[in-house]
Backbone as a printed PyTorch tensor [residue, N CA C, xyz], in Angstrom:
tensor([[[ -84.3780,  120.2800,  -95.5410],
         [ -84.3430,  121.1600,  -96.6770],
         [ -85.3330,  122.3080,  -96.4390]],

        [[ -85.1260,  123.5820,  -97.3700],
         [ -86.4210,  124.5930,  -96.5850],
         [ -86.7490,  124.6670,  -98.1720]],

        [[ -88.3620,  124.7820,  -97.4800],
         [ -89.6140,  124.9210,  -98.8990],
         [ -90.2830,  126.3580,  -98.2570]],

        [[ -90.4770,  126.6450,  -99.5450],
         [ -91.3710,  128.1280,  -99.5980],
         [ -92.0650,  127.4370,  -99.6430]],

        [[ -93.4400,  127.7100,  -99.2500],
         [ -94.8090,  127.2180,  -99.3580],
         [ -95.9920,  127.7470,  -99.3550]],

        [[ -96.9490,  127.9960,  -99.6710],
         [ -98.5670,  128.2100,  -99.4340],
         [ -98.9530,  128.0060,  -99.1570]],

        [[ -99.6280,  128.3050,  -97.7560],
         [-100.8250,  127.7420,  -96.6270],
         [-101.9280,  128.4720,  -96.5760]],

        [[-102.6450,  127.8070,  -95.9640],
         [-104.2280,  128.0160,  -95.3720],
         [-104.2400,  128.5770,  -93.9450]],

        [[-104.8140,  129.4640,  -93.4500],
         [-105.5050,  129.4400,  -92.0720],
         [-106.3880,  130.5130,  -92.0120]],

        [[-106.9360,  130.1130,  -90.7690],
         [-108.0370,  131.2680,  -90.0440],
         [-107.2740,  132.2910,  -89.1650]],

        [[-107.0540,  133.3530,  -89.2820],
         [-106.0310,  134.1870,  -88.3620],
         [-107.3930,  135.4050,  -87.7890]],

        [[-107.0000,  135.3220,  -86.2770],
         [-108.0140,  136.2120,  -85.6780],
         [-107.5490,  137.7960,  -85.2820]],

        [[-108.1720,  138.9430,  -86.1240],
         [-107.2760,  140.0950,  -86.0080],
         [-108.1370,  140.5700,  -84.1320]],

        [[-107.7510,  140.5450,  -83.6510],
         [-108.4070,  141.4820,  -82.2410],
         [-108.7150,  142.4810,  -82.0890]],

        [[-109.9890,  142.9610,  -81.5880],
         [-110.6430,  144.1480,  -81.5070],
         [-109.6330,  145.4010,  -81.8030]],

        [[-108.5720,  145.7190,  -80.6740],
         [-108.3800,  146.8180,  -80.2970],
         [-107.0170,  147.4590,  -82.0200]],

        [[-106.6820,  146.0450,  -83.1950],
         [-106.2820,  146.4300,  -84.0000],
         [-107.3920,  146.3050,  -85.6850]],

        [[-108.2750,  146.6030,  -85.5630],
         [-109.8330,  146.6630,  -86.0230],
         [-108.9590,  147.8960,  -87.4080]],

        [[-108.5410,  148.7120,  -87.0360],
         [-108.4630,  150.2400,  -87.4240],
         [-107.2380,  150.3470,  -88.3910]],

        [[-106.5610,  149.6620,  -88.5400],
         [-105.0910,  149.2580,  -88.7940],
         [-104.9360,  148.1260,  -90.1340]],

        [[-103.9950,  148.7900,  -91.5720],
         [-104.0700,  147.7980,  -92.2170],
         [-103.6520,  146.6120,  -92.5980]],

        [[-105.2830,  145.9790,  -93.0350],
         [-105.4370,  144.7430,  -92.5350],
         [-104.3270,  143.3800,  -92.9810]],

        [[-103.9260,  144.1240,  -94.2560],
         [-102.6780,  143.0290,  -94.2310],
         [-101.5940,  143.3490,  -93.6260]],

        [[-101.0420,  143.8600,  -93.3350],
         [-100.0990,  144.4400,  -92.0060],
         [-100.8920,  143.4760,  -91.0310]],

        [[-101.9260,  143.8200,  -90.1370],
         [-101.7830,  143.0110,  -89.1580],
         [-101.8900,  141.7410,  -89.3610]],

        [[-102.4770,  141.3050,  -90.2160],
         [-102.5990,  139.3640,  -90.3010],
         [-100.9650,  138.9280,  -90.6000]],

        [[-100.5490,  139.4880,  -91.2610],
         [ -99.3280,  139.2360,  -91.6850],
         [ -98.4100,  138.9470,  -90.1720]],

        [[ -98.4550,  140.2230,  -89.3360],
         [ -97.9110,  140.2080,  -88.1240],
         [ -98.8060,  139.0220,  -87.0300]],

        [[ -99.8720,  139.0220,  -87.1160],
         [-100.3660,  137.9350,  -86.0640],
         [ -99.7410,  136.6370,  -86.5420]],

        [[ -99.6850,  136.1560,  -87.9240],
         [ -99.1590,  135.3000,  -88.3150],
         [ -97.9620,  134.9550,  -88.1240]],

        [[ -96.6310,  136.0840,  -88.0030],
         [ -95.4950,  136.0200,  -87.3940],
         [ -95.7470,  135.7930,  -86.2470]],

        [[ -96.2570,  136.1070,  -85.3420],
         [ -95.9960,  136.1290,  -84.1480],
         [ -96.6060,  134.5680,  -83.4860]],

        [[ -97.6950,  133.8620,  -84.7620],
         [ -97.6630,  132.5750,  -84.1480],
         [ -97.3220,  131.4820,  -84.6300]],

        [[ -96.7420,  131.7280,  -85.5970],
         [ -96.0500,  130.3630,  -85.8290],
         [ -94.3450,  130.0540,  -86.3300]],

        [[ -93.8000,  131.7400,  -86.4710],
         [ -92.3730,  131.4440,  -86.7530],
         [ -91.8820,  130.9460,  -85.3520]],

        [[ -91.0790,  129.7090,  -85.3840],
         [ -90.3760,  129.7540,  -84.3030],
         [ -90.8290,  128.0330,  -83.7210]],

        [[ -92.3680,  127.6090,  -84.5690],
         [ -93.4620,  127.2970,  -84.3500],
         [ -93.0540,  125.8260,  -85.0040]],

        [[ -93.2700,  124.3280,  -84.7000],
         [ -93.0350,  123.1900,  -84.9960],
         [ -94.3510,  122.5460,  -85.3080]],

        [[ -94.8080,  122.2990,  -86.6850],
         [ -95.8520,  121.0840,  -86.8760],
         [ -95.3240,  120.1820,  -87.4100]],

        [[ -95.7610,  118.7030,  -87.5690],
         [ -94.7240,  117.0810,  -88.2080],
         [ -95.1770,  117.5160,  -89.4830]],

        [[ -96.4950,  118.0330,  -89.7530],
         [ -97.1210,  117.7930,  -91.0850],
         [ -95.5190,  118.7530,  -92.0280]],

        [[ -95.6540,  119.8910,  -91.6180],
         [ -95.7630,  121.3720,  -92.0330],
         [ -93.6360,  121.0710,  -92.3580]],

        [[ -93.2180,  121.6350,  -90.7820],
         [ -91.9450,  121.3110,  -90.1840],
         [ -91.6060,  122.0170,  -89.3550]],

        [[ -90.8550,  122.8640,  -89.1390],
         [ -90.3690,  123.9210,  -89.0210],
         [ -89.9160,  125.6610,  -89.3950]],

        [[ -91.0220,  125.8200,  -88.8900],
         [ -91.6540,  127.6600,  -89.3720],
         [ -90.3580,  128.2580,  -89.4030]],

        [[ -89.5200,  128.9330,  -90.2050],
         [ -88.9470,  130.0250,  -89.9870],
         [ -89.2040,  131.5190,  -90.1410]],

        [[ -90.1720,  131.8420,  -91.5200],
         [ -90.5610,  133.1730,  -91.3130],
         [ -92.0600,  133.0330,  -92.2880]],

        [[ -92.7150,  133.8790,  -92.2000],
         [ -93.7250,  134.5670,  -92.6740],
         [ -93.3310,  135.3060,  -93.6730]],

        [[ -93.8930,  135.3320,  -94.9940],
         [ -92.9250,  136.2160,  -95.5390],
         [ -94.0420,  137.1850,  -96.4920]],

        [[ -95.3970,  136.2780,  -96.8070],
         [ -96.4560,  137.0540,  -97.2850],
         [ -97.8020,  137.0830,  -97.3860]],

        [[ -98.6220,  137.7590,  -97.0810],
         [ -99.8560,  137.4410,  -97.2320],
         [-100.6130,  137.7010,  -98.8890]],

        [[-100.8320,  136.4390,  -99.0430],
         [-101.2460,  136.3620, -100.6310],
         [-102.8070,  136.7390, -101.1580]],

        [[-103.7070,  136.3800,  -99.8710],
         [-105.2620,  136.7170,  -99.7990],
         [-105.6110,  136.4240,  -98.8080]],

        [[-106.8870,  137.5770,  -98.4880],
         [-107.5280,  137.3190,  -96.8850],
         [-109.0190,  137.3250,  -97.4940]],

        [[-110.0210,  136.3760,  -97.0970],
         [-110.8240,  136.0260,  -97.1860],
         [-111.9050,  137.1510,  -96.6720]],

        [[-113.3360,  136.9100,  -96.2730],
         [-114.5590,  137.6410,  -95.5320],
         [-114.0610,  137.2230,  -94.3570]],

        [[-114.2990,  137.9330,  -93.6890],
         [-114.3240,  137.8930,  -92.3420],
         [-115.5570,  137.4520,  -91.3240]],

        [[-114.9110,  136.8970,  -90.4650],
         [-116.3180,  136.3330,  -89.9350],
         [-116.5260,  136.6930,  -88.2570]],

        [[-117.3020,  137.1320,  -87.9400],
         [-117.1670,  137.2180,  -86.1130],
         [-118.0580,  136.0950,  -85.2870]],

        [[-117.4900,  136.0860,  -84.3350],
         [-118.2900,  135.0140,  -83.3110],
         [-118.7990,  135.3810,  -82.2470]],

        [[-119.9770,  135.1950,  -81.7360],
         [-120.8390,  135.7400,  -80.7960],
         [-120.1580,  136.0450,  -79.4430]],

        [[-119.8090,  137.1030,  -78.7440],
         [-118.9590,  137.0250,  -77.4480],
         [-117.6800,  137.4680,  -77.7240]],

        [[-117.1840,  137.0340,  -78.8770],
         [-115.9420,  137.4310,  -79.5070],
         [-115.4920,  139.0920,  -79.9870]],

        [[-114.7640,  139.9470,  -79.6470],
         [-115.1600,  140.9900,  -80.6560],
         [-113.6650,  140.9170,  -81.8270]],

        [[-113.4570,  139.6980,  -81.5780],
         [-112.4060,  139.7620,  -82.6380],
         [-113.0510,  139.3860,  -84.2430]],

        [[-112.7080,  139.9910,  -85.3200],
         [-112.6750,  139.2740,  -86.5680],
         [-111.8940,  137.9790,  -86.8190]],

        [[-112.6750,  137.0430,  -87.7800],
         [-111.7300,  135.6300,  -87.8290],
         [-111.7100,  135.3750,  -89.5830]],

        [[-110.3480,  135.8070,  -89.8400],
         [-110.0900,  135.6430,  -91.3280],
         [-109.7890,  134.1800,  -92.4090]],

        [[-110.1970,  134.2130,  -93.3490],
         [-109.3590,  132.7680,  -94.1950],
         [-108.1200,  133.2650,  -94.5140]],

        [[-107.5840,  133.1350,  -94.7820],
         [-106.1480,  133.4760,  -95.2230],
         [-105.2580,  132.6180,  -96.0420]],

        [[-104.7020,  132.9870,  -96.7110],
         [-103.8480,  132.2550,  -97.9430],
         [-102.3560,  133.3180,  -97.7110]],

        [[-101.2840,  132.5280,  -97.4170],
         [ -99.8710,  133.2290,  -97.2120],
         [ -98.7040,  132.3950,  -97.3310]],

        [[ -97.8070,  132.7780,  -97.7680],
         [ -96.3520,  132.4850,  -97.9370],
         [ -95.6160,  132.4190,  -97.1260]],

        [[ -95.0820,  131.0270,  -96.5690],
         [ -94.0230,  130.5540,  -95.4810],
         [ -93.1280,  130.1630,  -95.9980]],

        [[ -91.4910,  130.3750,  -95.1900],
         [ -90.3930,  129.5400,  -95.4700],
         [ -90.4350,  128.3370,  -94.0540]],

        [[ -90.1470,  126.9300,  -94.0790],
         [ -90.1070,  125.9760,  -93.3170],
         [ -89.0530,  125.7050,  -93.5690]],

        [[ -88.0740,  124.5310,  -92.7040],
         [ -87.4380,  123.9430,  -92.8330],
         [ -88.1580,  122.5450,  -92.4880]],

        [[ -87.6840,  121.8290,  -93.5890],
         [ -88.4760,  119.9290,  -93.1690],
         [ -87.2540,  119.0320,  -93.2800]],

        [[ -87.3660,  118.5000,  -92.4170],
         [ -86.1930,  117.5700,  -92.0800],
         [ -86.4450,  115.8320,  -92.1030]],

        [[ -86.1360,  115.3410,  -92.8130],
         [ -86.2860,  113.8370,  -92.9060],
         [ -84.5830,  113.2290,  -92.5720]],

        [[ -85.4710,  111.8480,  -92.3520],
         [ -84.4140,  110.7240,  -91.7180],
         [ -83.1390,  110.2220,  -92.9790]],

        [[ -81.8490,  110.6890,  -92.7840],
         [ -80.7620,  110.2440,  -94.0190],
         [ -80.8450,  111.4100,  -94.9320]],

        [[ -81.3980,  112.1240,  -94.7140],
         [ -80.9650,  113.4150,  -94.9130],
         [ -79.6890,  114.0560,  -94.7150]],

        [[ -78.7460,  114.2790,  -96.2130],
         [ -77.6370,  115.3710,  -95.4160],
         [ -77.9310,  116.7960,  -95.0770]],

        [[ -77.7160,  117.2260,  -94.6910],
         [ -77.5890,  118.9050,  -94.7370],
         [ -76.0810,  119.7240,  -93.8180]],

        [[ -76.1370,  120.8250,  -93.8810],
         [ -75.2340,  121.5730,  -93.3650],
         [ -75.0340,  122.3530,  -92.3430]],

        [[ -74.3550,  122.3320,  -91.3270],
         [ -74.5540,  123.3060,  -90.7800],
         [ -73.2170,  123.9170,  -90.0430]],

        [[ -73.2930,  124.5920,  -88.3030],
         [ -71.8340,  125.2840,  -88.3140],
         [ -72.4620,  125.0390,  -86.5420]],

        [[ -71.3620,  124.2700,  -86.1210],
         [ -70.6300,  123.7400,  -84.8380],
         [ -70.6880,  125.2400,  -83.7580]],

        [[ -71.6400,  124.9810,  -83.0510],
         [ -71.9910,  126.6060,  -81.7690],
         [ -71.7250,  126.1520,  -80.3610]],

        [[ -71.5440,  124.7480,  -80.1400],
         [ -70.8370,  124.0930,  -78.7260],
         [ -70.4430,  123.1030,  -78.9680]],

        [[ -69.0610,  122.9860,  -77.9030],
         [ -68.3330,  121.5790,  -78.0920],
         [ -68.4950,  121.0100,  -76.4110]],

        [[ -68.7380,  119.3250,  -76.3570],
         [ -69.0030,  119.3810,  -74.8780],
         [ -68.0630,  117.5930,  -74.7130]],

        [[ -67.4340,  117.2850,  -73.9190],
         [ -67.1470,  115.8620,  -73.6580],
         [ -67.9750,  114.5570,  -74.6370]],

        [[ -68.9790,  114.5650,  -74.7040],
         [ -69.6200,  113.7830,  -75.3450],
         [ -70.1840,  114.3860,  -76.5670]],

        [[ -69.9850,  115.4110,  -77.0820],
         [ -70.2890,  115.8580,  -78.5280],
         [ -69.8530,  117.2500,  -78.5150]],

        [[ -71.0240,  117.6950,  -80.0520],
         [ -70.8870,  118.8860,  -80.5190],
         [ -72.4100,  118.9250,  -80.7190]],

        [[ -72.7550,  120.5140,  -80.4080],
         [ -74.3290,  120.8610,  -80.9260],
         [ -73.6720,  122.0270,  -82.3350]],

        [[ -74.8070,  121.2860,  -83.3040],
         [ -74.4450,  121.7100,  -84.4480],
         [ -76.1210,  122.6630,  -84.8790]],

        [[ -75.5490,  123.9700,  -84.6690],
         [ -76.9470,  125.2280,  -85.7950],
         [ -77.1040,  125.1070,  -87.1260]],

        [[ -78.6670,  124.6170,  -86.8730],
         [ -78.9830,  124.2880,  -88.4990],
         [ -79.6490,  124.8990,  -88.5350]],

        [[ -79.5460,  126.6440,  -88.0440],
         [ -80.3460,  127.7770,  -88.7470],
         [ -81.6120,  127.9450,  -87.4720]],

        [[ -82.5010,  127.6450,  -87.3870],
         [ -83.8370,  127.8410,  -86.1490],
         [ -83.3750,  126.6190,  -85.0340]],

        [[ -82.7520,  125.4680,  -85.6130],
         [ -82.5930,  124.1770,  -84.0760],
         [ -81.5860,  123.7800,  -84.1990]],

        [[ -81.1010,  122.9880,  -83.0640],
         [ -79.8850,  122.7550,  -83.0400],
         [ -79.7760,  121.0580,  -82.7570]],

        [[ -79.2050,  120.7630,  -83.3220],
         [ -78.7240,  119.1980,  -83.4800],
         [ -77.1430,  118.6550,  -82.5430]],

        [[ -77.7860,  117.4460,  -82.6970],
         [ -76.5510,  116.6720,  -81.5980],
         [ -75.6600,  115.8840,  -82.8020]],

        [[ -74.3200,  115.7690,  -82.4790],
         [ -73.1950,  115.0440,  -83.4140],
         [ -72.8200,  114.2890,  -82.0070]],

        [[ -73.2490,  113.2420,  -81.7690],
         [ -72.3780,  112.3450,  -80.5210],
         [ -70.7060,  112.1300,  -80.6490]],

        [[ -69.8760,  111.8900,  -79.9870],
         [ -68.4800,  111.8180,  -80.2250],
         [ -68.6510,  110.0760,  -80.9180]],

        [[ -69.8480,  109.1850,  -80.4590],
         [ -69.3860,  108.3110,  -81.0700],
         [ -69.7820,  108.4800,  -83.0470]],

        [[ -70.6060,  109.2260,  -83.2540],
         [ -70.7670,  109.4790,  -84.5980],
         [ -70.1500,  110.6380,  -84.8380]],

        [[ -69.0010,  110.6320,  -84.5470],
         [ -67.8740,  112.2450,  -85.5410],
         [ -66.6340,  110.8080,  -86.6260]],

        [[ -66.5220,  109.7440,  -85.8770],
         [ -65.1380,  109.1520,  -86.7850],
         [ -64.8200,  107.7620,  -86.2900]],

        [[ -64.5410,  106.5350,  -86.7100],
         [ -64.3440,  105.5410,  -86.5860],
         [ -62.7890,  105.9570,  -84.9330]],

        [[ -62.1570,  106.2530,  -85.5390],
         [ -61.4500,  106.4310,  -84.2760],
         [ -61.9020,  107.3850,  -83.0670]],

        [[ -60.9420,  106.8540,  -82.1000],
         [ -61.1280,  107.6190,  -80.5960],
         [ -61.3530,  109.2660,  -80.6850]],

        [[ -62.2230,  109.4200,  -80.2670],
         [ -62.0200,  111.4710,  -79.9620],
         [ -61.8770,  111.4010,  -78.7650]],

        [[ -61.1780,  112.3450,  -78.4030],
         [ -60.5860,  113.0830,  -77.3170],
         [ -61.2800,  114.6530,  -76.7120]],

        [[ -61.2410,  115.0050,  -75.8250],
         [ -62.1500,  116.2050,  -76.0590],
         [ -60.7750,  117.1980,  -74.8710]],

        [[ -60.5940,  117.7300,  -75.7850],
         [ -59.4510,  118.9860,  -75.4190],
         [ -60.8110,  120.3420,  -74.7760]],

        [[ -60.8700,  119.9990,  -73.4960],
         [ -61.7640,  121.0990,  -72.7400],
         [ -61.2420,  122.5640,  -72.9650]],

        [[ -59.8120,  122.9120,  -72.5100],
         [ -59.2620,  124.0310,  -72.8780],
         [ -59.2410,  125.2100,  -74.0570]],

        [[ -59.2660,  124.2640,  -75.2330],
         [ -59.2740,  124.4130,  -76.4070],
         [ -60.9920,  124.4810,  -76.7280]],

        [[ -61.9810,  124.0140,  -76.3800],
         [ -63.0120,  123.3010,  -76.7970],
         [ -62.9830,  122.3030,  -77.8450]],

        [[ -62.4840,  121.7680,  -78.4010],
         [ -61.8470,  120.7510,  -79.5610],
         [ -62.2780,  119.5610,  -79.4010]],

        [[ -63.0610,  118.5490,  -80.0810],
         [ -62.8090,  116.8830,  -80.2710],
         [ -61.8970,  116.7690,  -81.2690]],

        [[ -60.9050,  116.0280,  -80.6900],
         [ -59.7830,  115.6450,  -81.3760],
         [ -60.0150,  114.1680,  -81.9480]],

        [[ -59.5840,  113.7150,  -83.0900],
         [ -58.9430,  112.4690,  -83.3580],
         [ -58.0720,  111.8420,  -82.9930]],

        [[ -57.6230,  110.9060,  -82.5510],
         [ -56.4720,  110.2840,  -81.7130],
         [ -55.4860,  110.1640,  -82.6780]],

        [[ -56.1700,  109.3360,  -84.2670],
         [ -55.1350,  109.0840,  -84.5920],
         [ -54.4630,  109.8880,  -85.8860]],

        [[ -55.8560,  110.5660,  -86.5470],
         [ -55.2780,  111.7670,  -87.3710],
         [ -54.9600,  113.1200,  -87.2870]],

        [[ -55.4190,  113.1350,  -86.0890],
         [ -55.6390,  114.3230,  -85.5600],
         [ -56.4800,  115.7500,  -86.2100]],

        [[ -57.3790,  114.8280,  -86.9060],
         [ -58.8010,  116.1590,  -87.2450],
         [ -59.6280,  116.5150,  -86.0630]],

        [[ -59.6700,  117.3920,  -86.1680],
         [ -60.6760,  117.9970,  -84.7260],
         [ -61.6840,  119.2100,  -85.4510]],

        [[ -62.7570,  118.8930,  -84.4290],
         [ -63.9330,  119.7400,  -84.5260],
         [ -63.6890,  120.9440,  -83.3540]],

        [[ -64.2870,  121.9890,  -84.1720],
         [ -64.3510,  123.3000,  -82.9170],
         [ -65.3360,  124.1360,  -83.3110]],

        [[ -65.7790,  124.9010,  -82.2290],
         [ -66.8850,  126.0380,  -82.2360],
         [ -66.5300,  127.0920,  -83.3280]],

        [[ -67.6570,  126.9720,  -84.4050],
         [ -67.3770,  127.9800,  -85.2380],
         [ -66.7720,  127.0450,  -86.9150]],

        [[ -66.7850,  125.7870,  -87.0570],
         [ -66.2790,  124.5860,  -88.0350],
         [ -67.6310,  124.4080,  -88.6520]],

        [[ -67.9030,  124.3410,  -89.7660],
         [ -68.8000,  124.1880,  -91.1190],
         [ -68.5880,  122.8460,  -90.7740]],

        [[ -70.1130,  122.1740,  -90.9510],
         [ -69.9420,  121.0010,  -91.1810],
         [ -71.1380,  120.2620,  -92.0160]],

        [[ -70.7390,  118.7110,  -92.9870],
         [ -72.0170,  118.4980,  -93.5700],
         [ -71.8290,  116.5590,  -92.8650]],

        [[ -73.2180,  116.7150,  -92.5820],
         [ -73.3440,  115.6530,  -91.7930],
         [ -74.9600,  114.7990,  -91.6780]],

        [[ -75.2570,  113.4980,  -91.9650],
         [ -76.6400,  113.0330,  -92.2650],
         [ -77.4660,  113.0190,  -91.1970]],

        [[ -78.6770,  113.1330,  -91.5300],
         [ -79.2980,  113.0130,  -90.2150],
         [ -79.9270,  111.7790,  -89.5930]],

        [[ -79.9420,  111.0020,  -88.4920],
         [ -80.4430,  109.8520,  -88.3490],
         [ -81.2110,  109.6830,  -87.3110]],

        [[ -81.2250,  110.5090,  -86.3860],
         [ -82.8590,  110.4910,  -85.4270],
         [ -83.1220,  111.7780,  -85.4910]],

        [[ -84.5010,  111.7280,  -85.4850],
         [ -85.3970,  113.0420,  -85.5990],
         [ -86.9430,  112.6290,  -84.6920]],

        [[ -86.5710,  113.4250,  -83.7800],
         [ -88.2570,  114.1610,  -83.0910],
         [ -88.3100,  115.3860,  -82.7230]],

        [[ -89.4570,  115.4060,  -83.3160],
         [ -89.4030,  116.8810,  -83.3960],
         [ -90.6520,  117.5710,  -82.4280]],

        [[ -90.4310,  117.9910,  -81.6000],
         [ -91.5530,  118.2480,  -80.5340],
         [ -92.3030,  119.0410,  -80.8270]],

        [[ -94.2030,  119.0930,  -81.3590],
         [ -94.7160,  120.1650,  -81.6100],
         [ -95.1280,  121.4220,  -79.9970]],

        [[ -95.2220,  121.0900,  -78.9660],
         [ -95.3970,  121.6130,  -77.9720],
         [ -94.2280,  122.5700,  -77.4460]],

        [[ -93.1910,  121.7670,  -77.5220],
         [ -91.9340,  122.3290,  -77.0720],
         [ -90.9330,  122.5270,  -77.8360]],

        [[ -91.0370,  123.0410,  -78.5690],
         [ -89.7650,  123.0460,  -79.7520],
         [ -88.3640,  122.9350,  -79.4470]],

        [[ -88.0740,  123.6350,  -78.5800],
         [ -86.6760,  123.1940,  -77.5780],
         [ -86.1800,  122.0090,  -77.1100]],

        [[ -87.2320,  121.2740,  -76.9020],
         [ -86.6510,  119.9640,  -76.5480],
         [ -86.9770,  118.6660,  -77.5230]],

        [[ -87.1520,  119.3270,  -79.4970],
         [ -86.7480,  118.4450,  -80.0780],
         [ -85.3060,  117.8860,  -80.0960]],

        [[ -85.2920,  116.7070,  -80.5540],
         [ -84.0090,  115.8980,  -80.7440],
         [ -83.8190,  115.2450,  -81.6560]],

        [[ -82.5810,  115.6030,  -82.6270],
         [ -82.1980,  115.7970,  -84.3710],
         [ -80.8620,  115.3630,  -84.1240]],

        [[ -80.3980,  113.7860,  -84.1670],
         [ -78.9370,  112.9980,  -84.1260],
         [ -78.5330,  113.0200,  -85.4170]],

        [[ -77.0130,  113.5120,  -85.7740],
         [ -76.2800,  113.6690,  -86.7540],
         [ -75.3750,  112.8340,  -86.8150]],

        [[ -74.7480,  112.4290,  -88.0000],
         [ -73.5040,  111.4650,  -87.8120],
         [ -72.7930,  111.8140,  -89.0840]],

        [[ -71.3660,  111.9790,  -89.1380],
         [ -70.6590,  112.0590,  -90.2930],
         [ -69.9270,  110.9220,  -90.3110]],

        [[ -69.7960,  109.5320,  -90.1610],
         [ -68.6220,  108.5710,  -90.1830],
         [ -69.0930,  107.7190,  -91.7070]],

        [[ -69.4290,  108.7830,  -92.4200],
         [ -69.4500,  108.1020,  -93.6710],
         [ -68.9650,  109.0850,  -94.8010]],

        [[ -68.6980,  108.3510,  -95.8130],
         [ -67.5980,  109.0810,  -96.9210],
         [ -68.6740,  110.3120,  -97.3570]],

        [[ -67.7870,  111.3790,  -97.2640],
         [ -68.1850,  112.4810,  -97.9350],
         [ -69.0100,  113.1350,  -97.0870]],

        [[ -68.4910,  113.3610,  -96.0120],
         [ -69.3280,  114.0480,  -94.1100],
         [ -68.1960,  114.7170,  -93.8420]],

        [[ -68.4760,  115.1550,  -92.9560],
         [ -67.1650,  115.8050,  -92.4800],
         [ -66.7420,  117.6610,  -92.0390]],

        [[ -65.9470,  118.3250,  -91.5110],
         [ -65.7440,  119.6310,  -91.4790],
         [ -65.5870,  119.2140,  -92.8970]],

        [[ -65.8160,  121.3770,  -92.5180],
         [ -65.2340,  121.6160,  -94.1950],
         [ -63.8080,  121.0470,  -94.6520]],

        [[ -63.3290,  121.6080,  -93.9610],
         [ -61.7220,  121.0430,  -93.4100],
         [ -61.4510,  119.6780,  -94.1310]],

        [[ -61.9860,  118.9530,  -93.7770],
         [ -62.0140,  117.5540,  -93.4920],
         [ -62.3870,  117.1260,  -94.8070]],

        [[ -63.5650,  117.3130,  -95.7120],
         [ -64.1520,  117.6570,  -96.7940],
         [ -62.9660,  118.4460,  -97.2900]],

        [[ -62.0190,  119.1920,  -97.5340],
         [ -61.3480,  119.9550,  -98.3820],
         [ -60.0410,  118.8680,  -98.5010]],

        [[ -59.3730,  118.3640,  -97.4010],
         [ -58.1950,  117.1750,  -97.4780],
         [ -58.4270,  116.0350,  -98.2360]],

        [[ -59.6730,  115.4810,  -97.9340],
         [ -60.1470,  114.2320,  -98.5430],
         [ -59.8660,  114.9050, -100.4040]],

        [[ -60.7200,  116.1630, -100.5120],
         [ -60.6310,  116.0670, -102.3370],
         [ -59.1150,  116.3960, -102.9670]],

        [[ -58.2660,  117.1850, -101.8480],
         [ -56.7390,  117.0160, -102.2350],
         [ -56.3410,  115.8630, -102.4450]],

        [[ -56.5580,  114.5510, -101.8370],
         [ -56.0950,  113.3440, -101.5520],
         [ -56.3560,  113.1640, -102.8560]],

        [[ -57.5360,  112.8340, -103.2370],
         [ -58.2110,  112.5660, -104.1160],
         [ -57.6490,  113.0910, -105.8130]],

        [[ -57.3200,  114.3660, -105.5990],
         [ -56.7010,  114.8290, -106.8560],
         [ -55.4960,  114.4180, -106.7730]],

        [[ -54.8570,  114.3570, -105.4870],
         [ -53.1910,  113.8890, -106.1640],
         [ -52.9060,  112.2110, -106.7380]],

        [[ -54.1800,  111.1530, -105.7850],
         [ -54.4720,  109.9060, -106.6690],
         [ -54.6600,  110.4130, -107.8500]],

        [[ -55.1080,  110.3870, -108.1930],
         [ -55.4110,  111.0900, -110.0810],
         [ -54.7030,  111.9270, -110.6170]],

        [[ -53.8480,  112.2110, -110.4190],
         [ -52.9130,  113.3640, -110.9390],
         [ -51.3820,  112.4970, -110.6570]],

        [[ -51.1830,  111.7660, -109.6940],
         [ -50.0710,  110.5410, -110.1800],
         [ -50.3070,  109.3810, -110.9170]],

        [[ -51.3030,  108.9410, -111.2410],
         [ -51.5480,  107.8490, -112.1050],
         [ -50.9800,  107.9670, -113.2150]]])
């Protein structure tokens, strides 16, 4: 889920932007180190969006940088375990789909897309269903739970976020749109 939030830090403006205003640059040093940026506490940085207050400034001997307190406004994304959320299918590969959930990208294994066989139509890029024939493709909305999560603070790239839809009410949009037809015409023949 993504939280606006209010944080704390010390942000160090560097000598040679001394001259330059000062919320402009904290604001920008602050972009530049942590959108993009993974803590477990925090989650996942997506933007910087304001600086709310900058403290006295303090210098350190040797240093000619200033070192600020700072109080500012982040959007994160935080991701917990059984979590649904949403997202939209950007590769299809033999053994899955990587699904963009906005800053990272998540794995859907072929064995967590559907109780039946998938097939993976290379040509097409497509996992097919064998026996209903729903298929996933590059560019398919999908809402799907989440069930492993690590999230690497060092390397953000090589976190790993396992998805699974083989439970009621997962699915493409697609897939999600047939099920509630089904659903209304049970109730609408009764």
């Amino acid at each position: 889920m993504y939280y606006r939030m209010t944080l704390e830090d010390k942000v160090r403006v560097p000598p040679d932007r001394l001259g330059e205003d000062l919320e402009k640059v904290i604001l920008n040093v602050l972009q530049e180190q942590l959108e993009g940026s993974i803590t477990k506490e925090i989650g996942i940085f997506i933007a910087v969006t304001k600086v709310l207050d900058v403290g006295q400034g303090e210098l350190i001997p040797g240093d000619g940088a200033i070192y600020y307190d700072v109080r500012f406004e982040a959007v994160v994304l935080r991701l917990s375990l059984q979590e649904v959320i949403e997202g939209v299918v950007v590769e299809t590969t033999s053994f899955g789909a990587f699904v963009s959930l906005g800053p990272i990208d998540a794995m859907l294994h072929v064995s967590q897309i559907s109780d039946e066989y998938i097939n993976y139509d290379e040509r097409n890029g497509r996992l097919i269903c064998q026996d209903s024939k729903r298929y996933i493709a590059v560019g398919d909305g999908i809402r799907a739970r989440v069930v492993a999560l690590s999230l690497n603070e060092r390397e953000p790239r090589e976190s790993k976020i396992g998805l699974t839809m083989r439970q009621s009410g997962l699915g493409t949009e697609r897939w999600l749109e047939e099920e509630l037809d089904r659903e209304k015409e049970k109730r609408e023949g009764r």
